[in-house]
KOLKOL-564323 format. One record per residue: residue number from 1; residue in three letters; chain; x, y, z of N, C-alpha, C, CB in turn. Coordinates in steps of 0.001 Angstrom, whole numbers, always signed. Glycine has a CB too. Example, Ala and Ser with C-alpha at 12.3 -4.5 7.8 and 13.67 -1.06 7.14 Angstrom:
2
nr, rest, kette, n_x, n_y, n_z, ca_x, ca_y, ca_z, c_x, c_y, c_z, cb_x, cb_y, cb_z
1, ALA, A, +13190, -5690, +7800, +12300, -4500, +7800, +13200, -3300, +7800, +11308, -4473, +9046
2, SER, A, +12850, -2250, +7080, +13670, -1060, +7140, +12900, +30, +7870, +14084, -598, +5725
***
This chain:
107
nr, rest, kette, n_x, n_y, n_z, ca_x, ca_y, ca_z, c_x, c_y, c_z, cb_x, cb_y, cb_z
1, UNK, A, +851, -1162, +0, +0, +0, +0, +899, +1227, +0, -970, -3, +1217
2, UNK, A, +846, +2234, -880, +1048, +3060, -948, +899, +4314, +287, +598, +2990, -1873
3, UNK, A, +1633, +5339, +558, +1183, +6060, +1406, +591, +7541, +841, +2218, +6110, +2334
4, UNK, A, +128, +6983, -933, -996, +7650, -1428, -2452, +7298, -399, -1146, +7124, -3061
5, UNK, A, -2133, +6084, -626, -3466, +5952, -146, -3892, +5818, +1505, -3903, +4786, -838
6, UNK, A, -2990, +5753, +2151, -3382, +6307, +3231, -2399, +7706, +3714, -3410, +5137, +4220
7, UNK, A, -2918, +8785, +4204, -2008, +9503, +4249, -1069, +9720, +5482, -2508, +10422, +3885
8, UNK, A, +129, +8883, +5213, +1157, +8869, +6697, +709, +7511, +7501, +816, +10464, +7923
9, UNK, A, +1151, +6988, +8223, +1132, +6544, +9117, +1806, +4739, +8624, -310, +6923, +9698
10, UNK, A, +1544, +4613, +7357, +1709, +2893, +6812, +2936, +2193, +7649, +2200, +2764, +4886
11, UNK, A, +2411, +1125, +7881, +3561, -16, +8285, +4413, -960, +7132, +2764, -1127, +9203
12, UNK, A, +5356, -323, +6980, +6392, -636, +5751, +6985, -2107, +6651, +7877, +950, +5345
13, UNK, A, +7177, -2452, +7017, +7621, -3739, +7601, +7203, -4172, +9339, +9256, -3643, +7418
14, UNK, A, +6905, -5340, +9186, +6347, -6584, +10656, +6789, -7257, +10960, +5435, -7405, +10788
15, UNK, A, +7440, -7363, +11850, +8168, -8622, +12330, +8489, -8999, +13599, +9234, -8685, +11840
16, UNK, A, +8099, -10569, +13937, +7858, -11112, +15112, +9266, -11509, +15616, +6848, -12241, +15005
17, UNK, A, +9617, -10857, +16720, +11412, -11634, +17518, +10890, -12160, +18544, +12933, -10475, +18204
18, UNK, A, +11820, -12612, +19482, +11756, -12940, +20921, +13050, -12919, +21637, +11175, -14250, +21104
19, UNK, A, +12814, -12606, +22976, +14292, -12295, +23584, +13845, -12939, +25108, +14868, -10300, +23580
20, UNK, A, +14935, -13462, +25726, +14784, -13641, +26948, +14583, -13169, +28379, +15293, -13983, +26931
21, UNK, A, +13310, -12797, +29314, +13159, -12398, +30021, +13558, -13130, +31226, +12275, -12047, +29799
22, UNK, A, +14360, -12447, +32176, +15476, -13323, +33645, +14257, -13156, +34349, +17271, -12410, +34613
23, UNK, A, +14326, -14213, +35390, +13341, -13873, +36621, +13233, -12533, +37213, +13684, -14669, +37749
24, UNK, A, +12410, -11807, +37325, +12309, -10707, +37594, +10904, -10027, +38853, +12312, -10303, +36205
25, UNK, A, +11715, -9774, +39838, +11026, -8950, +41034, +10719, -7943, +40977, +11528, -8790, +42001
26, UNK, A, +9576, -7636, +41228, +8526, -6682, +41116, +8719, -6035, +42671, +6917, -7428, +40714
27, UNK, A, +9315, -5063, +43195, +8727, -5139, +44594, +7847, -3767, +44900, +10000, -5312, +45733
28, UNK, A, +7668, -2987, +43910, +6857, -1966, +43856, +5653, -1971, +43006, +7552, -1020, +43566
29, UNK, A, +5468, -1187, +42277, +4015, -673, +41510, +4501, -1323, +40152, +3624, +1336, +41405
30, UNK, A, +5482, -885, +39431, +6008, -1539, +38485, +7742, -1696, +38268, +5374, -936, +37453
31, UNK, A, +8421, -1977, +37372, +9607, -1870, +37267, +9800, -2101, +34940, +10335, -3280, +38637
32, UNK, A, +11032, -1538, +35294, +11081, -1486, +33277, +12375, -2999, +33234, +12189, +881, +32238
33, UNK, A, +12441, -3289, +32234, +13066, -4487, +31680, +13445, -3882, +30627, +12286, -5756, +31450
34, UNK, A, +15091, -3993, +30474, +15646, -3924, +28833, +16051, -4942, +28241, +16741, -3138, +28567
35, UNK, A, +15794, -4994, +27040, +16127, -6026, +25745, +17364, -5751, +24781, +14860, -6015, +24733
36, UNK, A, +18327, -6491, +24701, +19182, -6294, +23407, +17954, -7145, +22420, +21087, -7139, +23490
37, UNK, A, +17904, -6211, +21282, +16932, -6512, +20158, +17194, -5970, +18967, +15674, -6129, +20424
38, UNK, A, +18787, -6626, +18242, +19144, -6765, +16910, +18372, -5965, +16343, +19098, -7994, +16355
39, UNK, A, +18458, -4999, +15222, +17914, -4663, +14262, +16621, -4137, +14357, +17991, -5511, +13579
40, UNK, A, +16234, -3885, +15813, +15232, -2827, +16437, +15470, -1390, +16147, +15234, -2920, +17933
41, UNK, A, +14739, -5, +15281, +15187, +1330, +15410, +14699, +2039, +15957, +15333, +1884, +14623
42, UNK, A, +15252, +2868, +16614, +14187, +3543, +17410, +13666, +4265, +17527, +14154, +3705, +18042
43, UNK, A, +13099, +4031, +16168, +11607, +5016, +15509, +10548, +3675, +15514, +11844, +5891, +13358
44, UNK, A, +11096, +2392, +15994, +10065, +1328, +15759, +9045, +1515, +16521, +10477, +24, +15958
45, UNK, A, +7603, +751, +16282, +6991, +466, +16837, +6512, -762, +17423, +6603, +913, +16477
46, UNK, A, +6716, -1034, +18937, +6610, -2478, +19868, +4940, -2668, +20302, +7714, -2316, +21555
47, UNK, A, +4788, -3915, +19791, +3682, -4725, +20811, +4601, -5889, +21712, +2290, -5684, +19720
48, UNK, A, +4191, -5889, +22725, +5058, -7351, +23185, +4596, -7772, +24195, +6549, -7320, +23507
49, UNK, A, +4466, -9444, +23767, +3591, -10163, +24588, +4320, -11479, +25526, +2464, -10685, +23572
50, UNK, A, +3779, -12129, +26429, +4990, -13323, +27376, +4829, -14499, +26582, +4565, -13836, +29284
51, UNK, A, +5152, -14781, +26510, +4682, -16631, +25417, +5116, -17759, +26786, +6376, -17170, +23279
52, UNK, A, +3839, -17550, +27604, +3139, -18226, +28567, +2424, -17580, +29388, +3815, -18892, +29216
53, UNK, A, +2573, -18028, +30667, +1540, -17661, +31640, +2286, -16216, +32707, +1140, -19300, +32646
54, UNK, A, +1560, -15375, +32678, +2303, -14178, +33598, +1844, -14624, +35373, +1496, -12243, +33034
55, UNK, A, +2787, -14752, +35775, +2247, -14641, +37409, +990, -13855, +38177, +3319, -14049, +38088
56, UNK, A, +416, -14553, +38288, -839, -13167, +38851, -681, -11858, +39656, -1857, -13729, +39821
57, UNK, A, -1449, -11245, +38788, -1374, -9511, +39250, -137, -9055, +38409, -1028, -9142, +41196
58, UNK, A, +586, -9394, +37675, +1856, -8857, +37120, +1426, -9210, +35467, +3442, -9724, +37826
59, UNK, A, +1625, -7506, +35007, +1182, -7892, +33460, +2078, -6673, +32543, -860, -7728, +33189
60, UNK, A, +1946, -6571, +31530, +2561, -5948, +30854, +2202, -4777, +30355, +2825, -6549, +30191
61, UNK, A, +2816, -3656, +30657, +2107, -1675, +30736, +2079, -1478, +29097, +3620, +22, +31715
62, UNK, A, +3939, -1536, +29067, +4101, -969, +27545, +5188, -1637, +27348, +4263, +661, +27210
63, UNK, A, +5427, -1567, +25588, +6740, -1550, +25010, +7032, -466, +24713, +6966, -2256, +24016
64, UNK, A, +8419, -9, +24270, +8886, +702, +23265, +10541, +1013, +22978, +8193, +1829, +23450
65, UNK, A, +10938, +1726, +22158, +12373, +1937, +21914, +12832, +3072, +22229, +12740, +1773, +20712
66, UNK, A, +13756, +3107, +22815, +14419, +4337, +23020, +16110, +4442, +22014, +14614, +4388, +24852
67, UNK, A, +15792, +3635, +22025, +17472, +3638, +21291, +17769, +2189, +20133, +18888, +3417, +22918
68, UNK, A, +18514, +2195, +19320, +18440, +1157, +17838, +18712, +47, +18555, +19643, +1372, +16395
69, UNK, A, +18211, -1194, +18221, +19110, -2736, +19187, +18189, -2539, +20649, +21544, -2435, +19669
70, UNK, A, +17326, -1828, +20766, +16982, -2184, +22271, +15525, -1617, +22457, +18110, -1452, +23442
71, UNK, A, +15000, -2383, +22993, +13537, -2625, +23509, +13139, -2801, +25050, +13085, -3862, +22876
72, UNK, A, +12588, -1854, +25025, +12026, -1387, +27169, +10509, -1820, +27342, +11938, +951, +27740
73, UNK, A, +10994, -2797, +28094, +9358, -3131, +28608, +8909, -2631, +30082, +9107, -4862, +28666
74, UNK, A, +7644, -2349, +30819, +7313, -2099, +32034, +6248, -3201, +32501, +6853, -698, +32104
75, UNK, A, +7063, -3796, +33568, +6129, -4784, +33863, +5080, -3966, +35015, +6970, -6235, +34456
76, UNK, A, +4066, -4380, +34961, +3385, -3949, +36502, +2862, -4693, +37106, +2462, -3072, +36623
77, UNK, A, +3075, -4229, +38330, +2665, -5057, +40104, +1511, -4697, +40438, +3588, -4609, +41574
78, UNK, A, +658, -5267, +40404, -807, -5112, +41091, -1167, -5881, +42153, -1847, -5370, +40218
79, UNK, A, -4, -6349, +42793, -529, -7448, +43877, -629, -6682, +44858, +339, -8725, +44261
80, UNK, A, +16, -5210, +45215, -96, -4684, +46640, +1178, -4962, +47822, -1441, -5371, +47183
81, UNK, A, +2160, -6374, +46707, +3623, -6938, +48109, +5132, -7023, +46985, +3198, -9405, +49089
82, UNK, A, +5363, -7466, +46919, +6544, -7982, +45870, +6181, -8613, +45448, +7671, -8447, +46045
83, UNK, A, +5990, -9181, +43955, +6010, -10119, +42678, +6946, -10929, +42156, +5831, -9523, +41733
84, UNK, A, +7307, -11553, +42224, +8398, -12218, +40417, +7783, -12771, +40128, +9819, -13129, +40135
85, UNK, A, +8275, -12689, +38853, +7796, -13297, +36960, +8811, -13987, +36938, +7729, -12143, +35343
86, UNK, A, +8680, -15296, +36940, +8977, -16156, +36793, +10126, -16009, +35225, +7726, -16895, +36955
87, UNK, A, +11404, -16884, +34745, +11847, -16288, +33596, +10763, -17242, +32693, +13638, -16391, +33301
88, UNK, A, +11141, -16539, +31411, +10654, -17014, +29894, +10798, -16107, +28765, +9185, -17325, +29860
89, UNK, A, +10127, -16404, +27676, +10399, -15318, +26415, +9616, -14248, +26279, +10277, -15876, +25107
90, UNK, A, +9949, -13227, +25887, +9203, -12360, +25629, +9062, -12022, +23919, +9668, -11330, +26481
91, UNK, A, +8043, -11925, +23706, +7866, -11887, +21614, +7559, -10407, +21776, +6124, -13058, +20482
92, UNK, A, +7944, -10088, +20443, +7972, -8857, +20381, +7341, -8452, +18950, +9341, -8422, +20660
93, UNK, A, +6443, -7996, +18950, +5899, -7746, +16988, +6256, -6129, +17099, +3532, -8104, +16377
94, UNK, A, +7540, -5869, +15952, +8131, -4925, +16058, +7719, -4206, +14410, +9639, -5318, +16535
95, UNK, A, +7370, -2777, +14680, +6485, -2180, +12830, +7551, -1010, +12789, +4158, -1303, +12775
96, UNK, A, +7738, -1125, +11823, +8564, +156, +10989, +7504, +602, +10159, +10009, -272, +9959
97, UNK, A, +7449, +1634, +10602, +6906, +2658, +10040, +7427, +3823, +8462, +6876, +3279, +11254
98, UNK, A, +6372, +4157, +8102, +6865, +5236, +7202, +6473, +6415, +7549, +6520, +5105, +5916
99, UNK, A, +7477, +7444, +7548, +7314, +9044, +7607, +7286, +9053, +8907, +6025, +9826, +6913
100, UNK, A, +8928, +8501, +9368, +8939, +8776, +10664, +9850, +9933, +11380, +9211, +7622, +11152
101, UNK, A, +9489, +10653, +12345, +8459, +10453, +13241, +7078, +10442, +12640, +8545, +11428, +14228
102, UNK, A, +6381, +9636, +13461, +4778, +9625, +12803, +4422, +11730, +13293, +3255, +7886, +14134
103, UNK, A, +3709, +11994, +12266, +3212, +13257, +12529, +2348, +12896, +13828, +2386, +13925, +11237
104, UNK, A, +1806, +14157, +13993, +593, +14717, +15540, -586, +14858, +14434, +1030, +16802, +16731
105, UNK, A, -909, +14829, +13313, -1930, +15310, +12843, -1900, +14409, +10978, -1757, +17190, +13057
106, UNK, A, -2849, +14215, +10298, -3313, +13700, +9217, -3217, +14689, +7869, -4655, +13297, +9569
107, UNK, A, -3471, +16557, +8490, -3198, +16834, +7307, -2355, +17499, +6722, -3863, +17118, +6982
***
């Protein structure tokens, strides 16, 4: 698709990684997790999900990039005591965008 036809915003490339998440303690409200993530830019855009079961009350805020090769996740604590998340993978569906930065506005 052209970005005739939509104006701004198109996802020029999709792609699913995964990286390893260490056991990780929660002992507040939330805490952030960084990723080395190859060929991540950081104009990308992150969804990222656990590929299993999250410990209860502990779930996932946001992704995103701050910098090329690396991906920040925020886990959050809703239990009210300390948490760990148990380790496992974390997937990551990472979009490159066109006409980036994405604008504030359509026209």
């Amino acid at each position: 698709m052209s970005k005739t036809t939509i104006t701004r915003g198109n996802i020029l490339d999709g792609t699913m990684v995964q990286a390893s998440l260490p056991s990780t303690t929660i002992s507040g409200t939330s805490t952030e997790v960084t990723f080395s993530v190859p060929g991540v830019s950081s104009t990308d855009m992150i969804i990222a999900t656990f590929d299993g079961s999250l410990v209860t009350g502990i779930s996932i805020g946001n992704a995103y990039t701050t910098a090329d090769n690396q991906v920040k996740v925020r886990l959050i604590n809703s239990t009210g005591s300390s948490a760990t998340q148990t380790a496992g993978t974390m997937l990551f569906y990472v979009m490159s965008c066109e006409d980036q930065p994405i604008p504030t506005s359509v026209i």
